[in-house]
C-alpha positions in Angstrom: 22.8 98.0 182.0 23.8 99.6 178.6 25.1 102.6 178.1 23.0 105.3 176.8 24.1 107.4 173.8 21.7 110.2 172.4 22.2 111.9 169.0 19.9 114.0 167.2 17.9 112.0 164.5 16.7 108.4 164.6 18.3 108.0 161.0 22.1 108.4 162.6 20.8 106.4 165.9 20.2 103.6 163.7 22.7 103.2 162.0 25.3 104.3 165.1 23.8 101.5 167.1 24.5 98.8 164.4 28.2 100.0 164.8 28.3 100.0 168.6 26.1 97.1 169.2 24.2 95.2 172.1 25.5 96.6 174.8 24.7 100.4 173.8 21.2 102.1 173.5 21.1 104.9 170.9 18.0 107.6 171.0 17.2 110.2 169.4 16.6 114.1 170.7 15.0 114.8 167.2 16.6 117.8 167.4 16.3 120.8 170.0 14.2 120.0 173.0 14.8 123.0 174.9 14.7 126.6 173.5 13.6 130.2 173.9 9.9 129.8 173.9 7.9 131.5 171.1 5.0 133.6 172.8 7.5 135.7 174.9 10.8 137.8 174.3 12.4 135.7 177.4 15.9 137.5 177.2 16.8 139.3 180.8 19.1 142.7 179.1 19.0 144.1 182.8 20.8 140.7 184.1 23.3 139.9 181.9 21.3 138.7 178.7 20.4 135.7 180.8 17.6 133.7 178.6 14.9 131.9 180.0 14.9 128.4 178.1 11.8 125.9 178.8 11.0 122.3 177.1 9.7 122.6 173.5 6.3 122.2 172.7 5.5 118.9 170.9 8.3 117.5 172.5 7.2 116.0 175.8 7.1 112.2 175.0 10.9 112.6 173.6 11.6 114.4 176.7 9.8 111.4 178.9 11.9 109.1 177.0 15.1 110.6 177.4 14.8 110.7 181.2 13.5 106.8 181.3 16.6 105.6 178.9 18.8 107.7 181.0 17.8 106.1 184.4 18.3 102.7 183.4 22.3 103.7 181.9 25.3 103.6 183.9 26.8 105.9 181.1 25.6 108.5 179.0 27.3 110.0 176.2 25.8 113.3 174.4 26.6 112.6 170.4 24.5 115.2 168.5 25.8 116.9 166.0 29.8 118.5 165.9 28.9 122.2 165.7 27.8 124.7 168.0 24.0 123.7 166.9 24.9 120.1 168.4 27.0 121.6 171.3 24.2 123.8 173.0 21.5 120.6 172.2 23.9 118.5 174.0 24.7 121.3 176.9 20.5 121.1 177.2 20.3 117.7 177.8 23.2 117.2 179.9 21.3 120.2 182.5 17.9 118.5 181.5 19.1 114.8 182.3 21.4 116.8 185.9 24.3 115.4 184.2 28.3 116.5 185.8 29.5 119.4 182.8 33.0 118.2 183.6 32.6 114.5 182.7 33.9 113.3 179.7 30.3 112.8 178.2 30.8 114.5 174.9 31.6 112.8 171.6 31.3 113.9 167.8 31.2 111.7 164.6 32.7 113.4 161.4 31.6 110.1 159.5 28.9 107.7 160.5 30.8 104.5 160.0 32.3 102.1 161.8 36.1 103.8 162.4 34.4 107.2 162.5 32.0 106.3 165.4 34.6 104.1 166.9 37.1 107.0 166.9 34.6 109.6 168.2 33.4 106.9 171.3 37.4 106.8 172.2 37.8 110.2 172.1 35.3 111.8 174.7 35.6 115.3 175.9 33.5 117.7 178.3 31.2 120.3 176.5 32.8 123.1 174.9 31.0 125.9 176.8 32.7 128.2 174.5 30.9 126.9 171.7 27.6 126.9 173.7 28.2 130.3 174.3 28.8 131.3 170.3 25.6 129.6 169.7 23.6 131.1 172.3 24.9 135.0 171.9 23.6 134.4 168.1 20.2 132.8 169.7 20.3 136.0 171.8 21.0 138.4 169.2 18.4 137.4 166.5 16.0 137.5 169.7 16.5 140.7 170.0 16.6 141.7 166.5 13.3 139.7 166.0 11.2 140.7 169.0 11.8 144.2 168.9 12.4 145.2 165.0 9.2 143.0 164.0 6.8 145.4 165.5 8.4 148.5 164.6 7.5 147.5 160.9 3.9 145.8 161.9 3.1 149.5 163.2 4.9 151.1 160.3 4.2 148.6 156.9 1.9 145.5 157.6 0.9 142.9 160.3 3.3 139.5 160.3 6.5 140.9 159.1 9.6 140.1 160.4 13.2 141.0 160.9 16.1 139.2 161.0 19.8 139.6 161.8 21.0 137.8 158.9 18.4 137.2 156.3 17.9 141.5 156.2 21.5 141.6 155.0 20.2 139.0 152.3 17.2 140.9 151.2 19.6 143.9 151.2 22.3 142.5 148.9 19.1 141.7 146.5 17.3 144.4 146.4 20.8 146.7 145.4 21.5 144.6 142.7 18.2 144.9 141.4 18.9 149.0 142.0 21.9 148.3 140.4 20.2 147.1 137.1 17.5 149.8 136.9 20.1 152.4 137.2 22.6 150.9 134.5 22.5 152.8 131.1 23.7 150.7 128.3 26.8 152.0 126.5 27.9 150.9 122.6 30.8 149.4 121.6 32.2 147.8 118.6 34.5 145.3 117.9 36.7 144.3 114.4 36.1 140.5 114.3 37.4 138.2 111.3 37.9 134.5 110.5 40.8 133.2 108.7 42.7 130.1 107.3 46.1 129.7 106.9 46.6 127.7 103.3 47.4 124.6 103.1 44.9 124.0 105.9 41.2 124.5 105.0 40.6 125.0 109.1 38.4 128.3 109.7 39.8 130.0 112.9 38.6 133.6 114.4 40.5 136.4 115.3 39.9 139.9 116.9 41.6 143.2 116.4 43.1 144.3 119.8 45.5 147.1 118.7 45.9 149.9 116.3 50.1 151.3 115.5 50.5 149.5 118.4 48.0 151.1 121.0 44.8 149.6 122.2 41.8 151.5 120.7 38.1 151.7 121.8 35.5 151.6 119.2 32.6 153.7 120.2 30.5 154.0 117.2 29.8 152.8 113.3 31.7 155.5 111.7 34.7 154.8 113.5 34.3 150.9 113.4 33.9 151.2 109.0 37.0 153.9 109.1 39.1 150.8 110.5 37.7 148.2 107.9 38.4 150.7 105.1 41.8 151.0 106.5 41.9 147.0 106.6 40.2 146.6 103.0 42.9 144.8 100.5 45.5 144.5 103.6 47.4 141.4 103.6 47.1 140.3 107.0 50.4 138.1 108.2 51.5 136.5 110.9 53.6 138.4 113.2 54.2 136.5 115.9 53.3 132.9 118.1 53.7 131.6 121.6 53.4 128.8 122.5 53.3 127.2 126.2 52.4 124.5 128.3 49.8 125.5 130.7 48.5 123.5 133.7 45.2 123.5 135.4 44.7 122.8 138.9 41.6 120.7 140.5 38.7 122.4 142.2 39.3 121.2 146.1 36.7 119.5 147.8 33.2 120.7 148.9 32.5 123.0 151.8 28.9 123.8 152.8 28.5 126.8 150.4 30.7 125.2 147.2 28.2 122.1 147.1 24.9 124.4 147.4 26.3 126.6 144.7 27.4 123.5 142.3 23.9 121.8 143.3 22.5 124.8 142.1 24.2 125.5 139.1 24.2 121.9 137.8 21.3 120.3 138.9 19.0 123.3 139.5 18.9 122.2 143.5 17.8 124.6 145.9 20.2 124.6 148.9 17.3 123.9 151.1 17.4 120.1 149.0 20.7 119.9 149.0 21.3 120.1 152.6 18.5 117.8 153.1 19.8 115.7 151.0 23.5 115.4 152.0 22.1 114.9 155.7 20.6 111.6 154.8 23.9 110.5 153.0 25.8 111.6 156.6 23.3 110.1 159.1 23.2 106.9 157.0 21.9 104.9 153.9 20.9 100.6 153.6 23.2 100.0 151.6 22.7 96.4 149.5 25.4 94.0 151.3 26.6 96.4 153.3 23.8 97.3 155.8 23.3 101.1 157.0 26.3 103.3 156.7 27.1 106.5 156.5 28.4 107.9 152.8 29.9 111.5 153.7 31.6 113.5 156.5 30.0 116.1 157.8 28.1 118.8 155.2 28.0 121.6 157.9 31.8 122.8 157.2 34.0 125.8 156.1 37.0 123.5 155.9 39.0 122.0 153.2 41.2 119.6 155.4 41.2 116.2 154.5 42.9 113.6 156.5 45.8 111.7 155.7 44.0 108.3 155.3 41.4 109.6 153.0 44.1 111.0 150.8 45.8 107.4 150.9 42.3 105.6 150.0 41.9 108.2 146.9 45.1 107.6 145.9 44.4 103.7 145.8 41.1 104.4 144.1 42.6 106.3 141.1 45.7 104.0 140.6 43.2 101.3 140.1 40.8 103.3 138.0 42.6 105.6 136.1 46.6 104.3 136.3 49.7 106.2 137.5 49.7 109.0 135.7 46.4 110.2 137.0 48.2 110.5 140.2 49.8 114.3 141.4 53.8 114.4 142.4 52.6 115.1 146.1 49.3 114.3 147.6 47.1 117.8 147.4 46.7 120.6 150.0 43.8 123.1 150.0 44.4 126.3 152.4 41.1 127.2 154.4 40.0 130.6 154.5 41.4 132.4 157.3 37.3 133.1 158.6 36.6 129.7 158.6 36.0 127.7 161.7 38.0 124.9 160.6 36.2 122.3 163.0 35.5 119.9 160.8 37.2 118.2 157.4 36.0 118.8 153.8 33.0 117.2 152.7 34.2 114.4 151.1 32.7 110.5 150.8 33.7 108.6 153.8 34.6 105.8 151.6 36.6 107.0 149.3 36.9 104.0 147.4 32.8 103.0 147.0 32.0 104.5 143.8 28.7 106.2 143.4 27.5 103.5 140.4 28.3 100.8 142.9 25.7 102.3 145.0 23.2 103.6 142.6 20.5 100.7 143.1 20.3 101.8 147.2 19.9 105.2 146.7 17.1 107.2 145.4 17.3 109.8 142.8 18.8 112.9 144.7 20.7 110.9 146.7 22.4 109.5 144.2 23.3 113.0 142.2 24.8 114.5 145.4 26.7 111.5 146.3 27.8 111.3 143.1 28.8 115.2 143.1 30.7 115.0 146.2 32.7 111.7 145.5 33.4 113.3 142.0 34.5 116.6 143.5 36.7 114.7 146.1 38.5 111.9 143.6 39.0 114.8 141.1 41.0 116.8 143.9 43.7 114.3 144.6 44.3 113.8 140.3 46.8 114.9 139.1 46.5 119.0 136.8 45.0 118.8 133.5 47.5 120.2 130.7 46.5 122.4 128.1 48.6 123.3 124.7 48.1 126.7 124.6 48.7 129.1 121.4 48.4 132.7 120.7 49.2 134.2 117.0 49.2 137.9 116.3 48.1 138.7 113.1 49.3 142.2 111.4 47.6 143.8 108.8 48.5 147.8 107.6 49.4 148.4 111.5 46.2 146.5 112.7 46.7 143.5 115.0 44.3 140.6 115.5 44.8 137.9 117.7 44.1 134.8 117.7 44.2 132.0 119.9 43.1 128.6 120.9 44.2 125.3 123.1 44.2 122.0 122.7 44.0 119.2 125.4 47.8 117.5 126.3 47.0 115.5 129.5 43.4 115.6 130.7 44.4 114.7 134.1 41.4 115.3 136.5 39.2 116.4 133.8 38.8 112.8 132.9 36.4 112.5 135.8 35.0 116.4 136.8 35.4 119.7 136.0 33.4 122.5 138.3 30.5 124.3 136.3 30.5 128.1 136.2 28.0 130.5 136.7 29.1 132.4 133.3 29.3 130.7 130.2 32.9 130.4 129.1 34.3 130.1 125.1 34.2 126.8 123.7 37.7 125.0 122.9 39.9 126.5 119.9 42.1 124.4 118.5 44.5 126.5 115.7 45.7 125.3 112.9 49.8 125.2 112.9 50.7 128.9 112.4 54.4 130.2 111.9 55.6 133.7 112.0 56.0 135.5 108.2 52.6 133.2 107.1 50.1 135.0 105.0 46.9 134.3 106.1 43.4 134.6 103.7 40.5 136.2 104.6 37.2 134.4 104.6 34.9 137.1 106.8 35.9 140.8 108.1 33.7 142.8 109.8 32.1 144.9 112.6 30.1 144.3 115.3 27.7 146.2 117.6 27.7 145.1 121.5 26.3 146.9 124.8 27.6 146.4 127.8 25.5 144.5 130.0 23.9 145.1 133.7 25.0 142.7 136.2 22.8 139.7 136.8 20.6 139.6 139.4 21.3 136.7 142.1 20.9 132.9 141.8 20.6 130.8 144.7 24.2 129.7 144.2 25.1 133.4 143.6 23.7 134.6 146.6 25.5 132.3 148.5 29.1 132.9 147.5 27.8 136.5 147.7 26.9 135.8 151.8 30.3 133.6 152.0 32.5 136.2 150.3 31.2 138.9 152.4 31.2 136.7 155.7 27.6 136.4 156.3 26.6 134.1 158.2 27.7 130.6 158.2 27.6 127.0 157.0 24.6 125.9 158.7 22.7 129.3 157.8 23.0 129.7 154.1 20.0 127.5 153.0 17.6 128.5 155.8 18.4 132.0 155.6 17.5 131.5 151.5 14.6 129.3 152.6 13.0 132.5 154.8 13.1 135.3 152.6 11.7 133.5 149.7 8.4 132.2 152.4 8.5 135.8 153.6 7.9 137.4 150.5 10.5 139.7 150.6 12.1 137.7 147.4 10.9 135.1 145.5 12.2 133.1 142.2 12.1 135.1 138.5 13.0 131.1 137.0 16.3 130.7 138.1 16.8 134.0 139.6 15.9 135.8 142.5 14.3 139.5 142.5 13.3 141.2 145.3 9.4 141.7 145.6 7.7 145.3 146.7 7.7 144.5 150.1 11.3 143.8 150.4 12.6 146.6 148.9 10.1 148.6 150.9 11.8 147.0 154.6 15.0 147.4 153.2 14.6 151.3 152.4 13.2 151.2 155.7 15.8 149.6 157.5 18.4 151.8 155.4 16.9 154.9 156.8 16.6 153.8 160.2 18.8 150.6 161.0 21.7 151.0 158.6 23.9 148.6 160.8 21.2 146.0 160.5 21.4 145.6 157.0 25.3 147.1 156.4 27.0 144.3 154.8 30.2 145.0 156.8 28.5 145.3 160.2 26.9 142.2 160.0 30.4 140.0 158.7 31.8 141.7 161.8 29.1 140.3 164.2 30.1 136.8 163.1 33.7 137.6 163.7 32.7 138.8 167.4 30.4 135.0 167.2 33.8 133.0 166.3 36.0 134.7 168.9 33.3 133.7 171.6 33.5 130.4 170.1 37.2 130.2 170.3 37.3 131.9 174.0 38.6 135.5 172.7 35.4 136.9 173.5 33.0 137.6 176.6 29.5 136.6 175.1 27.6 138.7 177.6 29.3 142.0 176.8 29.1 141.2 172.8 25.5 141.2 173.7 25.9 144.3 175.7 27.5 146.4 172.8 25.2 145.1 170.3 22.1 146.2 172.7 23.1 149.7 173.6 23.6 150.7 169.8 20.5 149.3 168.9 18.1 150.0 171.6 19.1 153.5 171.1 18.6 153.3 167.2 15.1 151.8 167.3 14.1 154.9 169.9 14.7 157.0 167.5 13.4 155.4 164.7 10.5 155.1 166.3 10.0 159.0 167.3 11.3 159.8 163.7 8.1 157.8 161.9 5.7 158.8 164.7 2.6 159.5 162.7 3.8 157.8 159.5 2.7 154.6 157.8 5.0 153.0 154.8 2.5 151.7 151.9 3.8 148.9 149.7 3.3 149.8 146.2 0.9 147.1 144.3 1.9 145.1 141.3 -1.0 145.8 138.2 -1.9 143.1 136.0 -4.4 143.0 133.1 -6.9 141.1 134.8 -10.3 142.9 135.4 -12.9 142.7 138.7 -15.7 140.5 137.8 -17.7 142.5 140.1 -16.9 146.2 139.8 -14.4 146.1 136.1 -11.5 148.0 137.6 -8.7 146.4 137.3 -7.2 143.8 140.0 -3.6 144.2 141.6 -1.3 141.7 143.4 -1.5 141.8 147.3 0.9 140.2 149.4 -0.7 138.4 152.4 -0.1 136.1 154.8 -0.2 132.9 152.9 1.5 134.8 149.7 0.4 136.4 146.7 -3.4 137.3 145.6 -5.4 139.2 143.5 -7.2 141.9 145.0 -9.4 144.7 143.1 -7.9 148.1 143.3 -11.4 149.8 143.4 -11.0 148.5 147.4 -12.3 149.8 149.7 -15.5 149.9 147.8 -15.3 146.6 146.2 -13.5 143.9 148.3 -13.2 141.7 145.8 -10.2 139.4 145.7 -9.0 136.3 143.9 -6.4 133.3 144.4 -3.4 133.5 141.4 -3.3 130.5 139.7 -0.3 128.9 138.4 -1.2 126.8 135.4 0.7 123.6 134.6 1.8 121.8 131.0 -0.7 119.1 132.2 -4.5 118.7 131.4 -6.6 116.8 134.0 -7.2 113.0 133.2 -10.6 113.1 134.4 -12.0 116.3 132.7 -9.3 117.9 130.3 -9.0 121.4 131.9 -5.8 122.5 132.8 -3.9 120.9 136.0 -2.9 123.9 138.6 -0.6 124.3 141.0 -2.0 123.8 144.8 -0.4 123.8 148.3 -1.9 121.9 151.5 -2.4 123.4 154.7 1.2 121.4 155.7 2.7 124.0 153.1 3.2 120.7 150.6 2.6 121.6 146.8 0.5 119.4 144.5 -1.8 119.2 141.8 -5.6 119.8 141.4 -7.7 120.3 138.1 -9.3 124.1 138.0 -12.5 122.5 138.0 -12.6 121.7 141.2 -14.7 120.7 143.3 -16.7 119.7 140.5 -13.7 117.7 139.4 -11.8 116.1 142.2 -8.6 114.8 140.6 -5.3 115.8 142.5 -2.0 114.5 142.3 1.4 114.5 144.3 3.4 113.6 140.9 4.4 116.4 138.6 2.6 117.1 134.8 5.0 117.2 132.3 4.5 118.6 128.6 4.8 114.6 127.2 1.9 112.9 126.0 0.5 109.2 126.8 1.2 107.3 123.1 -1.7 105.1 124.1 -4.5 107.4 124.9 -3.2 110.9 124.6 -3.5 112.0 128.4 -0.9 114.1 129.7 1.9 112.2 131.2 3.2 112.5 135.3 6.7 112.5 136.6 7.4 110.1 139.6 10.2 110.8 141.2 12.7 108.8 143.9 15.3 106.1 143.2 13.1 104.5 140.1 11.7 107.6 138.5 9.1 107.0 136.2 7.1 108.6 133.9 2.9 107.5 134.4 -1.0 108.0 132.2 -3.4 108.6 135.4 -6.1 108.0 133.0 -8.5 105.6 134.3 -7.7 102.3 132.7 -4.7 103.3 130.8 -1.9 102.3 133.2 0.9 103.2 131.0 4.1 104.0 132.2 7.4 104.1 131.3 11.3 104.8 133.2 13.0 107.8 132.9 
């Protein structure tokens, strides 16, 4: 009889089962099979929070399964995923399947290869009820918040809203900093900027004015910016003084859950919801050529920046070979973890250090092979040793005006020489000065003054957003993209290009929720709710009466919002647009319904006319030539349809693009995976071409 191990996805049960071989049956829970069901509220608050939990829809035959494979085992072992997600899947099994809660049944994989799983199988535990609980208390508590805030604002806005625990705080921290920018009132400054050389050397190098006799000076205004260069006109301006200095810089560490969505985002334009999807099919395991399946990172669910001593080692071997012995730091690198984290887990880091991502690249498709790339980058670069920079700085003194200057060049590149972490601001290029001494009269090639306003904040990026929920300590690693991934299908925010900007409806809950359920959406009240989740999981904290102070507050706020709006309805403002009603000629406005955004005519209720918005590609259709649209399916799948339809039928899953087919002029369309490629859809044509 084999022993039975169940995980979560059939990916990971593959590729575990290679490593565990014949004797062992791996299967699959596809996730969750037991939950709060979905048609009721289910949570008992008059006995102890208890929650009613029954078998998910959809999953009977996985159930059925489960039960046959466990019959025929001598030993079962629950392996699904190391975080409180996987420890309250496994706990549902193990009651489902009438398994002992004190056995050693429990394992967890950090890596899916063959030390990793064999370390995890020789390490069993019993199920961390503590970390059951911490799940289940946050199951509870966005139960509550969902069941009985969502029809408070179906009564008092619209039909199909709803509330959550976490993603409100989001919408929240949106919609202010879009408050934030509408109240901001530009103010002028100037600034005295000049470019110099320094004879012999022909090299052009900027400075700016930074003090006047010796104190800094803020210029407001013109006037005062032309009274400084007519002070400066026929100065000679001379060096005063120059440091110079050896500066190091220190490697980013490697990623945690947030770091890689934010660099994903920032690099490669990734939404975290792709990310995460992605860097789950590196962990749970990829056919590799010559290798088989394996597994290509740790764990991507993790707030920790440990990394363990023999992935340190295999770095170091890695970038002795590669890069020599300089590239290597005096002591073997350290990252200190945020005293909120959980800590359960290591870095995210490749699990073989040493496989570089080109060795790889023919196995893996597209996106795949970017965020495998990104993480082993990330990680390698970590254990190099700092980059050094040359540093100078030159005061420049000219009739009691001082300019500075000042510029670095590159010593030692050190773990530059393989990745540097994007920003989300852009930063100044690299100066290099020419050599500058102290008493050296400098000529002036351009003096002048420039006009500047000071600029409102930005609004949010994905990858903003998210070290915005991180910094604040809102929720957690394994909430970060979905919580993103609701508000946007919600239509409480949705995507200005790269940036996010809260729509009319979200700023209308959120003023709501302000006036009525100001702990809710408080920034502060919410970090402190995760606090009270990790000291359940750590067994500081009695989940039941977290519930139990959570409840009382709340049960009495929503009484009295209710009795304060009584009577009242909220009405979302509607967004006007230039395009007329072909059936009445008032003009439409945008509607938010229940499958988005649509054009409505604002003469309603006397006209009820109302129109799908169309989202117009680069491409034109290769059947007809009228413009390619965007279209979604009833699976919530985008693709592409001509606007003639139905009289034209062509639709496509591949992506216009602007190019144009050299053979016969039809617009081009991007194929995307492992061997992307550029394609004519024109009948006939067949043209195509790699990217």
């Amino acid at each position: 009889m084999a022993t039975l191990v169940i995980v979560e996805s059939p990916a990971k049960a593959k590729t575990i089962e290679k490593y565990l071989g014949k004797d062992y049956k791996v299967v699959a829970s596809m996730g969750h099979i037991i939950d709060l069901p979905k048609s009721k509220f289910s949570v008992d608050v008059d006995n102890n929070f208890k929650p009613v939990y029954v078998e998910m829809k959809g999953k009977e035959e996985v159930i059925k399964q489960l039960k046959k494979e466990a019959k025929k085992s001598d030993n079962i072992y629950l392996a699904t995923d190391p975080d409180r997600e996987g420890e309250a899947i496994s706990w549902h099994i193990a009651n489902m399947l009438s398994l002992d809660l004190n056995d050693k049944n429990r394992v967890t994989f950090n890596e899916i290869t063959k030390s990793g799983v064999q370390l995890g199988m020789n390490n069993p535990r019993s199920i961390d009820l503590d970390l059951v609980n911490a799940q289940q208390t946050r199951r509870i508590l966005d139960r509550i918040v969902g069941y009985k805030l969502s029809p408070f604002l179906w009564k008092k806005v619209k039909c199909g809203l709803s509330a959550g625990r976490v993603q409100s705080v989001a919408v929240r921290i949106v919609v202010d900093r879009e408050n934030e920018i509408r109240a901001f009132k530009p103010t002028e400054y100037w600034s005295i900027d000049g470019t110099f050389t320094a004879p012999p050397s022909r090299k052009v190098f900027p400075a700016k004015l930074i003090s006047i006799d010796g104190k800094k000076q803020d210029i407001n205004n013109e006037q005062e910016a032309n009274e400084i260069l007519s002070r400066l006109d026929g100065a000679e301006f001379k060096v005063t003084n120059v440091k110079k200095r050896v500066t190091k810089k220190n490697p980013s560490p490697p990623f945690i859950t947030s770091t890689l969505q934010q660099e994903a985002s920032r690099r490669m334009g990734f939404q975290a919801r792709r990310t995460m999807k992605t860097a789950q099919e590196l962990y749970e395991g990829i056919e590799i050529e010559g290798m088989g399946l394996v597994g290509l990172i740790t764990y991507m669910r993790t707030d920790s920046l440990r990394v363990s001593e023999e992935a340190k080692q295999s770095a170091k071997e890695y970038i002795l070979d590669a890069y020599g012995e300089k590239y290597i730091p005096d002591k073997p690198r350290v990252f200190k973890t945020k005293s909120n984290a959980q800590d359960a887990h290591e870095a995210i880091r490749p699990s073989m250090p040493k496989l570089s991502p080109i060795q790889i690249k023919d196995s893996l498709t597209s996106d795949q092979f970017k965020i495998y790339r990104l993480i082993w980058e990330r990680f390698i670069a970590s254990q190099m040793a700092n980059a050094q920079l040359d540093t100078v700085s030159a005061d420049i003194d000219a009739n009691g005006c001082t300019f500075r200057a000042s510029g670095y060049s590159v010593k030692f590149d050190g773990f530059t020489a393989l990745y540097e972490e994007s920003k989300d601001t852009s930063e100044e290029a690299n100066k290099v000065l020419p050599p500058l001494e102290v008493g050296q009269v400098l000529k002036v090639k351009t003096l002048g003054g420039n006009q500047h306003f000071t600029q409102p904040p930005s609004r949010y990026t994905e990858a903003t957003l998210i070290k915005a929920l991180e910094e604040n300590g809102i929720g957690r690693p394994s909430t970060y993209a979905p919580t993103i991934t609701t508000i946007l299908s919600k239509f409480y925010v949705e995507r200005d290009g790269k940036q996010l900007k809260p729509t009319a409806l979200g700023e209308v809950i959120t003023d709501l929720m302000k006036d009525h359920f100001k702990n809710i959406v408080d920034v502060k009240f919410t970090a402190k709710m995760e606090t009270d989740l990790d000291k359940v999981e750590h067994g500081e904290k009695d989940w039941v009466s977290t519930l139990d102070v959570f409840y009382k507050d709340f049960d009495k706020t929503l009484t009295k919002a209710e009795k304060a709006m009584e009577g009242k309805r909220v009405k979302i403002p509607d967004e006007t647009t230039d395009v007329i009603c072909d059936i009445c000629g008032k003009p439409m406005v945008i509607k938010i319904g229940r499958f988005g955004k649509f054009l409505a005519c604002s003469g309603f209720p006397d006209c009820t006319n109302t129109k799908k918005i169309v989202e117009a590609t680069k491409g034109t259709c290769p059947m007809c030539g009228k413009r390619i649209v965007v279209k979604k399916s009833k699976k919530g799948r985008y693709f592409y349809g001509c606007e003639g339809y139905p009289e034209c039928t062509f639709m496509t899953w591949y992506v216009p693009v602007e190019d144009k087919c050299p053979k016969c002029n039809s617009s081009l369309f991007k194929k995307g995976g492992k061997n992307g490629k550029l394609l004519c859809l024109k009948e006939g044509c067949g043209y195509e071409r790699n990217l």
